[in-house]
C-alpha positions as MATLAB code, in Angstrom:
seq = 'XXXXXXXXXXXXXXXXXXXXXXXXXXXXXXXXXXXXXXXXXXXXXXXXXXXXXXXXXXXXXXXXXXXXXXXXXXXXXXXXXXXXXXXXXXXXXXXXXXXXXXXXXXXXXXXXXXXXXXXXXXXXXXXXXXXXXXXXXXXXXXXXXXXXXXXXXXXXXXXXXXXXXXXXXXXXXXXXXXXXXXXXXXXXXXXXXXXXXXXXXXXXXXXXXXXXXXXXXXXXXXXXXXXXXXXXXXXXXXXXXXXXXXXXXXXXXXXXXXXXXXXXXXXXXXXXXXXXXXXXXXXXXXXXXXXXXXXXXXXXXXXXXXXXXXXXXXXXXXXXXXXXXXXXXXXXXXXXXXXXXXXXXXXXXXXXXXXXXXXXXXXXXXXXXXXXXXXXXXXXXXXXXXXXXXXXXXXXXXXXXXXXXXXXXXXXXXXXXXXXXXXXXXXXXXXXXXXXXXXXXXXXXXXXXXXX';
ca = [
       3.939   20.016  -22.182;
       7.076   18.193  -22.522;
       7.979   15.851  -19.534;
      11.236   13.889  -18.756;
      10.583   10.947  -15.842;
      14.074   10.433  -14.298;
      13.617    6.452  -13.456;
      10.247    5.891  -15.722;
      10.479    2.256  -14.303;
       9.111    3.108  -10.899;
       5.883    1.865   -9.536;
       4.669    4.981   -8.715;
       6.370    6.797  -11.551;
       5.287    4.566  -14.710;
       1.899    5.321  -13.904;
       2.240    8.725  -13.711;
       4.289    8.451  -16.751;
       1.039    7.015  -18.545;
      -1.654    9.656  -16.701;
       0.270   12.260  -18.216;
       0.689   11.065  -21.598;
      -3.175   10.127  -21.555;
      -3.558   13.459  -20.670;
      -2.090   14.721  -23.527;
       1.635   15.539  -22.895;
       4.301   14.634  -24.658;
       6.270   11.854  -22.415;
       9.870   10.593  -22.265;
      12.149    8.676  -19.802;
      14.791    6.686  -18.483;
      15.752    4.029  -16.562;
      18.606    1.829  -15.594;
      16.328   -0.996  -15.588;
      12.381   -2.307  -15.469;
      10.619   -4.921  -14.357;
       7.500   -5.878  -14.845;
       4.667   -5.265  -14.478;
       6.153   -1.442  -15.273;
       7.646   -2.766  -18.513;
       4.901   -4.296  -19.867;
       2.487   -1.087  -19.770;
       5.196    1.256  -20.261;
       5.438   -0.940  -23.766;
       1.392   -1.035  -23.904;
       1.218    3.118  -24.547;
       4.734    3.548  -26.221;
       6.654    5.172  -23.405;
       9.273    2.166  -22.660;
      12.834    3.724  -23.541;
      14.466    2.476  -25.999;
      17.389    1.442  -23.876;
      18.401    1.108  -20.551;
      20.782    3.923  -18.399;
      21.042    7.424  -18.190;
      21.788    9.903  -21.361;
      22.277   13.419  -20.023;
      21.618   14.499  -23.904;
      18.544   13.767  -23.428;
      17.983   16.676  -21.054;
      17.566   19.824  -23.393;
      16.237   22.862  -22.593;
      12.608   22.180  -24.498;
      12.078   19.766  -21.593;
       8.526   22.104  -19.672;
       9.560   19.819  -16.850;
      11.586   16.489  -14.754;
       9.812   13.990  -12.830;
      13.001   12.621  -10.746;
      11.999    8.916   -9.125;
      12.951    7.930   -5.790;
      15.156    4.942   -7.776;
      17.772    7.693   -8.841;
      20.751    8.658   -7.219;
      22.180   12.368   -6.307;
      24.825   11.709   -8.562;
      22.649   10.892  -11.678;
      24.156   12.609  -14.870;
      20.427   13.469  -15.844;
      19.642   14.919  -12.950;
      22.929   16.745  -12.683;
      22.535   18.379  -16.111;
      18.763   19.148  -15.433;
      20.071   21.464  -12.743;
      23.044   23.222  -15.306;
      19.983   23.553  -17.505;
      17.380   25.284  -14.690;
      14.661   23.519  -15.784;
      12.050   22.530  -13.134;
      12.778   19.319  -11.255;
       9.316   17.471   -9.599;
       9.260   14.491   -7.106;
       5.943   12.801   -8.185;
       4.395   14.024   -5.506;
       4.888   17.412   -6.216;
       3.950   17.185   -9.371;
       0.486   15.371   -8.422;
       0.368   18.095   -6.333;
       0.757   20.786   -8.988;
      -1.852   18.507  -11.033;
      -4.506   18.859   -8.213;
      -4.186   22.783   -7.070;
      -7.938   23.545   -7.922;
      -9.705   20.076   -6.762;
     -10.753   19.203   -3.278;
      -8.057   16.997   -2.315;
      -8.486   13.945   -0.442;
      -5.885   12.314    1.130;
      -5.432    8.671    2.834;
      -2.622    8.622    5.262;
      -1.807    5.745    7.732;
       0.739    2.905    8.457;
      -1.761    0.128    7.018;
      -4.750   -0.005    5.160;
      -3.860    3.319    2.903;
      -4.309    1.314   -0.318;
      -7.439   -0.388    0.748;
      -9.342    2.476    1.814;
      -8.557    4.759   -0.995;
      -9.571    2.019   -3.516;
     -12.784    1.453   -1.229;
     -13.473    5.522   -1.708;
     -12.703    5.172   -5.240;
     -15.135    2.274   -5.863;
     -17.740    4.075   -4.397;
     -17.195    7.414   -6.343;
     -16.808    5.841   -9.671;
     -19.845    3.621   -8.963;
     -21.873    6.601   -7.964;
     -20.607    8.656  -10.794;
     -18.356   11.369   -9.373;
     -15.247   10.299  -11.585;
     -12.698   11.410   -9.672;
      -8.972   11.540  -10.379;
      -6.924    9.733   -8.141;
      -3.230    7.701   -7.277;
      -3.841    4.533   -5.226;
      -0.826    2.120   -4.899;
      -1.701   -1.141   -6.313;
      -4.109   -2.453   -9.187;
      -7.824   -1.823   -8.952;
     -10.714   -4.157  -10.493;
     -12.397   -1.303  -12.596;
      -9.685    0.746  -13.035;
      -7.493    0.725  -16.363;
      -4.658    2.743  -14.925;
      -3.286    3.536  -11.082;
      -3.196    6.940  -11.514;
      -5.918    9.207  -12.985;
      -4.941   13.159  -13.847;
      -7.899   15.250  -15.976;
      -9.000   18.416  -16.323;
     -12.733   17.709  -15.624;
     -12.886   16.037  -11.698;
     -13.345   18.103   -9.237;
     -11.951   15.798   -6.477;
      -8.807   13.991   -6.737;
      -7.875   11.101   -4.105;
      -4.250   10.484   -3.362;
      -2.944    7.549   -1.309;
      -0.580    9.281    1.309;
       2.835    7.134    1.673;
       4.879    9.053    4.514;
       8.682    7.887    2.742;
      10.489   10.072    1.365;
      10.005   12.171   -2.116;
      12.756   11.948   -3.861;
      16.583   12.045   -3.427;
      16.554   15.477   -3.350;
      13.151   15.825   -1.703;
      13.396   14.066    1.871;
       9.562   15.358    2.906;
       7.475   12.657    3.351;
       5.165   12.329    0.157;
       1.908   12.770    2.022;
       3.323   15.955    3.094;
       3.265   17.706   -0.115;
      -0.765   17.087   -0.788;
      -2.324   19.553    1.871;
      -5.743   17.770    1.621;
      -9.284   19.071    2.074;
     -10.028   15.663    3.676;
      -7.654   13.447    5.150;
      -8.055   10.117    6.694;
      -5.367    8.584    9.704;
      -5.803    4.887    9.817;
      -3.271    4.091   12.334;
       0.405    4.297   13.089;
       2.758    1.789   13.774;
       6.542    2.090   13.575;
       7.823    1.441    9.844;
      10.528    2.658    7.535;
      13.214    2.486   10.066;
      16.440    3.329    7.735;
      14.799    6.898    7.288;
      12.628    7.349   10.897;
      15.191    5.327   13.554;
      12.798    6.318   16.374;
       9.320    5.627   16.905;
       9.153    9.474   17.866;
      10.627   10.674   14.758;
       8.428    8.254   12.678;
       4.984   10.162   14.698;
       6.122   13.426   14.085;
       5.347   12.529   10.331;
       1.766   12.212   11.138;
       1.641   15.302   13.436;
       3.277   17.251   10.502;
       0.903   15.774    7.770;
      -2.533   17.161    9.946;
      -1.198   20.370   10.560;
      -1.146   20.530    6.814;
      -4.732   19.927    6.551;
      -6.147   22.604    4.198;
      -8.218   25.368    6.298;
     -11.772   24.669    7.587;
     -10.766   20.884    6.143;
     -11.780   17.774    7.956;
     -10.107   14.788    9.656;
     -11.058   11.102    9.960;
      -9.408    8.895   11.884;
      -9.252    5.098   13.774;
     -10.655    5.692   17.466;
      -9.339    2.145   17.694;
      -5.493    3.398   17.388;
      -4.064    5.297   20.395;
      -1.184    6.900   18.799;
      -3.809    8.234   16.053;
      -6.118    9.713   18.790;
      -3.541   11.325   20.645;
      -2.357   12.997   17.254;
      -6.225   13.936   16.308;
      -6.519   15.717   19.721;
      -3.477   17.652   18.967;
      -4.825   18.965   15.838;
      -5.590   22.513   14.708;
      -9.278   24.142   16.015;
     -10.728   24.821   13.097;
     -10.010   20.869   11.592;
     -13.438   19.127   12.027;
     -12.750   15.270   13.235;
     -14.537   12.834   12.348;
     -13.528    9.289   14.606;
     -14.270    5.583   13.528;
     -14.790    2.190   14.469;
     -15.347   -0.415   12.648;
     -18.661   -1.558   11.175;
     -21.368   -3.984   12.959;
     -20.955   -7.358   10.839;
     -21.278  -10.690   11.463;
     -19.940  -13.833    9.627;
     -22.704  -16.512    7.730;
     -21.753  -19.562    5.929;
     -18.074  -18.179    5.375;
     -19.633  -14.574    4.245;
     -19.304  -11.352    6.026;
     -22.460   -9.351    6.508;
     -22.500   -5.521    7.467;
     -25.440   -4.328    9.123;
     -26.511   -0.568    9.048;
     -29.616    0.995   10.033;
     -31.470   -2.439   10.156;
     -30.385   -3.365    6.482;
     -27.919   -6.060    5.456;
     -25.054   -5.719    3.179;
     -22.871   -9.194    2.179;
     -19.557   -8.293    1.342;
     -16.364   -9.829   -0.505;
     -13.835   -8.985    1.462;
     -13.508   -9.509    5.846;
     -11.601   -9.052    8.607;
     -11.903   -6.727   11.828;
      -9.313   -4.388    9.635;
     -11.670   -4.463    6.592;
     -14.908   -3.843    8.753;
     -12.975   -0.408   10.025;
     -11.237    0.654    6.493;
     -14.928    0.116    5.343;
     -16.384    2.514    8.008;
     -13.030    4.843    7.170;
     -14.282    5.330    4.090;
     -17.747    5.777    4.920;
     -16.935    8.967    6.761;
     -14.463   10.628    3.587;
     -17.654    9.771    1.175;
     -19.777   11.717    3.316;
     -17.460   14.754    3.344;
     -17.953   14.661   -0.730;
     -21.261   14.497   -0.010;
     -22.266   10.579   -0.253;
     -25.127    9.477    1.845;
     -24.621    6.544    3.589;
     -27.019    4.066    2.182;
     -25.708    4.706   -1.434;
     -22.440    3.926    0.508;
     -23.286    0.824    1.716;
     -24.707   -0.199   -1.425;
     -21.782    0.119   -3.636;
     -19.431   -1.097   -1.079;
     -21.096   -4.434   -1.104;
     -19.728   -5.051   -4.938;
     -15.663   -4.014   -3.830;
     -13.832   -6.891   -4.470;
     -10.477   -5.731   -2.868;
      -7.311   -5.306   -4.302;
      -4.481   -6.532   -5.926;
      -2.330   -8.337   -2.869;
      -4.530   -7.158   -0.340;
      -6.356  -10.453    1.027;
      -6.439  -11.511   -3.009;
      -7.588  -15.186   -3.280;
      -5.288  -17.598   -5.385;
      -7.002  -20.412   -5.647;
      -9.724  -22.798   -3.354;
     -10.986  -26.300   -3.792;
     -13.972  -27.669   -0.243;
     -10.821  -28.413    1.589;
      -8.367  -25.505    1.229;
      -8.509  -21.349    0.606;
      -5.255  -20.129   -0.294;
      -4.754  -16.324    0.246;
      -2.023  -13.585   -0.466;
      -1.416  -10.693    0.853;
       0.864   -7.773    1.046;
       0.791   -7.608    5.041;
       4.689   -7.311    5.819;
       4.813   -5.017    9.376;
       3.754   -6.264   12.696;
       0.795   -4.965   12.848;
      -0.694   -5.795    9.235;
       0.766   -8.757    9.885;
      -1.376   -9.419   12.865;
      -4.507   -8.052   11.581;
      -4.024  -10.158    8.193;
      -3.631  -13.567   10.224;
      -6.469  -12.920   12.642;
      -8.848  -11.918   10.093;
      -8.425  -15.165    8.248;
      -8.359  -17.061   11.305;
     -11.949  -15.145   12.529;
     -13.338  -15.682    8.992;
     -12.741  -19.413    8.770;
     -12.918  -20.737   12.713;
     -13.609  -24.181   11.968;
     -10.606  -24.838    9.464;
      -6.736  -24.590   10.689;
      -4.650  -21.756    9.532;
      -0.947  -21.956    8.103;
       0.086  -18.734    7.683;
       3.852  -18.433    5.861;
       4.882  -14.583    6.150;
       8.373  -13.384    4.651;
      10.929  -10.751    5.991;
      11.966   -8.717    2.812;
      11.982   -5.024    4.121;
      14.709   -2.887    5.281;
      13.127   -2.626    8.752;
      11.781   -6.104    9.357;
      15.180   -7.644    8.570;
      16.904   -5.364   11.729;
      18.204   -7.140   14.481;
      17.179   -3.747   16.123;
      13.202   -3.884   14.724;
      12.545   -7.598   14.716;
      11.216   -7.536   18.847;
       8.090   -5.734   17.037;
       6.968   -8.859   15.758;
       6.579  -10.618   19.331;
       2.983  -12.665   19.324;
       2.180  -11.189   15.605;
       1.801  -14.337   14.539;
       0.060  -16.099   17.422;
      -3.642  -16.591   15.433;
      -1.974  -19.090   12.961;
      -2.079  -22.788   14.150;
       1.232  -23.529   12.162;
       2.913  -19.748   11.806;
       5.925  -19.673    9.357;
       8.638  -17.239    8.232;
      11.437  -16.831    5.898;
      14.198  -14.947    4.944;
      16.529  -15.257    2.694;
      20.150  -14.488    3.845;
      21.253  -12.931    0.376;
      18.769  -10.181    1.033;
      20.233   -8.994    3.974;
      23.179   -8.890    2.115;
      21.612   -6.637   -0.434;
      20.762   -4.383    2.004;
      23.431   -4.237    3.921;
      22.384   -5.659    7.278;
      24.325   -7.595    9.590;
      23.061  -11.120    9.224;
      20.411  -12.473   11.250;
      19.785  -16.200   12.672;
      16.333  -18.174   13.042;
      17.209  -18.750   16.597;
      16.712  -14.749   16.479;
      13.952  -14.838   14.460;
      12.081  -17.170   16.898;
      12.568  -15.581   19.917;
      11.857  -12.290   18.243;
       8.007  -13.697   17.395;
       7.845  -14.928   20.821;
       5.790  -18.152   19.371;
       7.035  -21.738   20.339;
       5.443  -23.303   17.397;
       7.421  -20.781   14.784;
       8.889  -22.894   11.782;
      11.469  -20.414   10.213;
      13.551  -21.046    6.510;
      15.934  -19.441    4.780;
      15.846  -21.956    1.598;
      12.822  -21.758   -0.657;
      12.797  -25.321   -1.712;
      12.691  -26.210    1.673;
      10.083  -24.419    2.205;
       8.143  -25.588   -0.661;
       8.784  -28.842    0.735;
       7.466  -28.073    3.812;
       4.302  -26.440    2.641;
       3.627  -29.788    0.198;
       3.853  -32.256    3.103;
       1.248  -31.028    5.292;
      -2.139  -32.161    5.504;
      -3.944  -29.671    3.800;
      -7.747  -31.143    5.325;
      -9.860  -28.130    6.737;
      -6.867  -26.215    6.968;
      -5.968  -22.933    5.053;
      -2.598  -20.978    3.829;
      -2.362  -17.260    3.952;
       1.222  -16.013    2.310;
       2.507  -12.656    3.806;
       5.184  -11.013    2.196;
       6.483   -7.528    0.099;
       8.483   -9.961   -1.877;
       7.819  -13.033   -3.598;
       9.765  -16.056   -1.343;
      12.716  -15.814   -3.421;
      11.114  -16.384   -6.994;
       8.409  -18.967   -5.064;
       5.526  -18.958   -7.591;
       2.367  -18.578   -5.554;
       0.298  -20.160   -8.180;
       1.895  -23.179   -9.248;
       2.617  -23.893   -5.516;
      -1.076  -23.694   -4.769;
      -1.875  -26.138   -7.665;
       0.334  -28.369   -6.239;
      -1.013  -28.414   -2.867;
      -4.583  -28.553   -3.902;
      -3.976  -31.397   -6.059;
];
């Protein structure tokens, strides 16, 4: 087939882009402009356009089908022509959808942890030999691409982000994948410019189990109240399947899961971590896993990219990143490192960067998010907000928003550099929080610097 990607650039839609054409088909695109990492593997398998913007001559009708990215606009003079043309238009996650028609379907759905526990169910299955195909929203150890598409695997995991399709699509992805499986991690108010209420925001979740494939099965956090109450609401013939999270315990620095009298050491931690793990437990078994092979190839994931990912460590200091950006990640993120490493001080330096967390009307969330960190930080930066077109926000706000009297809040990045080089760095540790990057802060050379 022939396939056009509308906005090739995209996270999402470069590695579709690159399934496809490893599939076989004959790929093309645009884009107004690409970053990297997008640009650099777009390059890698040939499918980086030429140049940048939009060239409705492009569109012709041998074009099988368009892949339109959430990036575009109503108005764009591809997409516009595509329609004069009648040729089939495809958010990507229709199209993954279209891909996946005759495989069991397993979905991960959730405000937080989506990306860790479908990487943790994709470890297993490619370690246990069920080669699966799969999308999963960040970088996997293992894995050469972040989406998977063949004609061979019978199962097919999908990563189930609830914003929107496409410009022209407003259904939530996850609602297009109608899963065998699904797995509800928790929910916690998010994406604010497209749900304004909390009410609107659960409906999303409500909507995405009712579209649980017949006879199909349901796991979800018994620690999350919202997510029970949805799970009890569910269809009759949905089997449910609830979790908590695994019995551990912490040695030298190392977390330890215990099941049925064995011990397994793991790489990664955290009270979130220990109930992702046992998340994922529960989907494996619906393939058809048993739970000691489980445990046993658990104990060699090594997390993902920006999830918990270490940057560097010396016997002093152990300097973490992390992707954790909402209240509650943002919580669970802190306390885990705190938890993991009692007898060292944590400074944990989170940044607001998102639509919703940079709303006067959304920042109250945050209130005591930040309380496990012995020196909790946050910046903005004020041309952001600008960007996005908020009202501008103070750090007097900011403060009072985390409820924390020890908050240190910046809106310059050198000063916060500054800041973060002058401390004592002796049995203490620094966890960065952010979507973004600190305004161009380089996480690496920063870390150098302080453990030198």
């Amino acid at each position: 087939m022939k396939i056009h990607f509308i906005a090739i650039g995209g996270a999402a839609m470069h590695n579709l882009a690159i399934a496809l054409h490893l599939k076989g088909n004959q790929v093309v695109g645009s884009d107004d402009e690409i970053f990297e990492p997008s640009k650099s593997r777009l390059k890698k398998y040939g499918l980086l356009p030429a140049e940048f913007g939009w060239f409705p001559e492009k569109i012709t009708h041998n074009l099988d089908a368009v892949i339109l990215g959430m990036h575009a606009r109503n108005d764009n003079p591809e997409l516009i022509r595509a329609k004069e043309l009648a040729i089939p238009i495809f958010s990507y996650p229709e199209y993954l959808y279209e891909q996946s028609k005759d495989k069991t379907r397993v979905v991960i759905g959730g405000s937080h942890g989506k990306t860790t526990i479908t990487a943790m169910v994709l470890h297993v299955l490619q370690t246990l030999g069920y080669a699966p195909d799969y999308m999963v929203g960040s970088k996997l150890e293992g894995f050469e691409v972040m989406v998977k598409l063949s004609n061979e695997a019978k199962i097919m995991v999908l990563e189930g982000d609830e914003y929107l399709s496409s410009p022209i699509d407003l259904r939530p992805k996850f609602h297009l994948y109608k899963p065998h499986i699904a797995l509800l991690s928790g929910i916690a108010w998010d994406h604010m410019n497209v749900f304004p209420t909390f009410e609107k925001y659960v409906e999303q979740f409500e909507q995405f189990v009712s579209l649980i494939e017949k006879d199909g099965s349901l796991v979800y956090s018994a620690d999350d109240e919202q997510v029970v109450k949805v799970a009890k609401n569910r269809r009759d013939d949905i089997r449910a399947f609830p979790y908590h999270q695994a019995d551990s315990y912490i040695q030298d620095g190392k977390t330890i899961v215990v099941f049925e009298a064995k011990r397994y050491p793991l790489h990664v931690f955290g009270k979130h971590n220990l109930q992702n793990i046992n998340g994922s437990r529960y989907v494996c078994e619906a393939l058809g896993v048993k739970s000691k092979d489980f445990f046993e190839a658990i104990s060699s994931f090594a997390g993902t990219s920006n999830r918990l990912e270490l940057i560097a460590k010396n016997s002093n200091t152990i300097i973490y990143k992390d992707f954790a950006h909402s209240p509650s990640k943002l919580k669970a993120t802190t306390n885990a490192v705190k938890m993991q490493y009692e007898e060292s001080k944590l400074l944990a330096c989170m940044e607001l960067h998102t639509f919703s967390s940079l709303n006067k009307n959304f920042l109250s969330q945050y209130e005591h998010a930040m309380d496990a960190a012995d020196i909790p930080v946050v910046y903005f930066n004020p041309v952001t907000l600008k960007h996005k077109k908020l009202p501008p926000i103070t750090a007097e706000e900011v403060k009072v928003a985390f409820a924390n009297e020890n908050l240190f809040v910046f809106t310059d990045t050198s000063d916060l550099k500054v800041f973060l080089l002058k401390q004592n760095w002796t049995k203490m540790n620094l966890l960065f929080m952010s979507s973004g990057n600190f305004g161009g802060m380089d996480y690496e050379t920063v870390s150098e610097e302080i453990l030198s």
